[in-house]
C-alpha positions as semicolon CSV with decimal commas, in nm:
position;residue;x (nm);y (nm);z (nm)
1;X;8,386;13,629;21,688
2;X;8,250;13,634;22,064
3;X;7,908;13,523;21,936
4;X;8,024;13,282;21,720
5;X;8,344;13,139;21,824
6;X;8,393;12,937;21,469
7;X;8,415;13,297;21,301
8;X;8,772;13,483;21,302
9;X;8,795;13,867;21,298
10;X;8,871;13,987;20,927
11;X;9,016;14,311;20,851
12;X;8,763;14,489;20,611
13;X;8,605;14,836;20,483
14;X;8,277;14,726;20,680
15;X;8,222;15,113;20,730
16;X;8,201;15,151;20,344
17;X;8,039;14,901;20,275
18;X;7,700;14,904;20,550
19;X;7,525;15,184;20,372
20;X;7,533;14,907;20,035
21;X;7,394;14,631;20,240
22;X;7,116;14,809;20,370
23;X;7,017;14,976;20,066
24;X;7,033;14,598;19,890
25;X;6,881;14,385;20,133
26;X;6,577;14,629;20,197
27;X;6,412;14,464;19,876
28;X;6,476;14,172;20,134
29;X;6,385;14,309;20,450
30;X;5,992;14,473;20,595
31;X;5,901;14,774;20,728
32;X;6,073;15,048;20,822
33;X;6,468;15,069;20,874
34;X;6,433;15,170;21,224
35;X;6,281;14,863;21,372
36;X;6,554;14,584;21,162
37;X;6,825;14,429;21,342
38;X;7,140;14,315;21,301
39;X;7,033;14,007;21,292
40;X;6,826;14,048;21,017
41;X;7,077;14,210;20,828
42;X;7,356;13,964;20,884
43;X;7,143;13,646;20,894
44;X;7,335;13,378;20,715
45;X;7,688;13,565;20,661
46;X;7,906;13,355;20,950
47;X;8,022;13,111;20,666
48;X;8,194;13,448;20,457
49;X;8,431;13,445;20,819
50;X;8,457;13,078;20,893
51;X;8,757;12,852;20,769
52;X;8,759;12,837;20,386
53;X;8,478;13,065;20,380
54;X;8,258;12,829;20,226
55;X;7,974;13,131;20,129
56;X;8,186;13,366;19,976
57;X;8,283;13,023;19,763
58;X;7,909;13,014;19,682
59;X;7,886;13,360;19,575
60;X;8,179;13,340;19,358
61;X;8,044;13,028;19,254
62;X;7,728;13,204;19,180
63;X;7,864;13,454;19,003
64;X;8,039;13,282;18,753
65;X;7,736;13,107;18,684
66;X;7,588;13,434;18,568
67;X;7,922;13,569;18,368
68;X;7,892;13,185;18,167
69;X;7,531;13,250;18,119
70;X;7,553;13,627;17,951
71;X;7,828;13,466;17,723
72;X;7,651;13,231;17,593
């Protein structure tokens, strides 16, 4: 939120849930763990904390695309 003044602080189990997002964005990510950032790990998640949250919308979005799709 002090980067980013648009983004609000959100309670959350951000502890939990680190080890998942590493382990899931290192198809994403090159080279070794030690030399990513933050940045590189967080790059394009400000819009899950910002009014509305208009990118968890897309990933819900996104995800009932998918559900629709195995139904069919």
């Amino acid at each position: 939120a002090i980067r980013h003044p648009a983004s609000g602080y959100v309670q959350g189990i951000n502890d939990l849930v680190t080890p998942f997002f590493v382990v899931f964005l290192s198809v994403y990510l090159e080279g070794s763990i030690d030399n990513w950032t933050m940045y590189d790990l967080l790059d394009g998640m400000q819009d899950h904390y910002t009014f509305a949250q208009p990118g968890i919308q897309r990933l819900v979005f996104k995800l009932k695309e998918l559900v629709r799709t195995q139904e069919d």
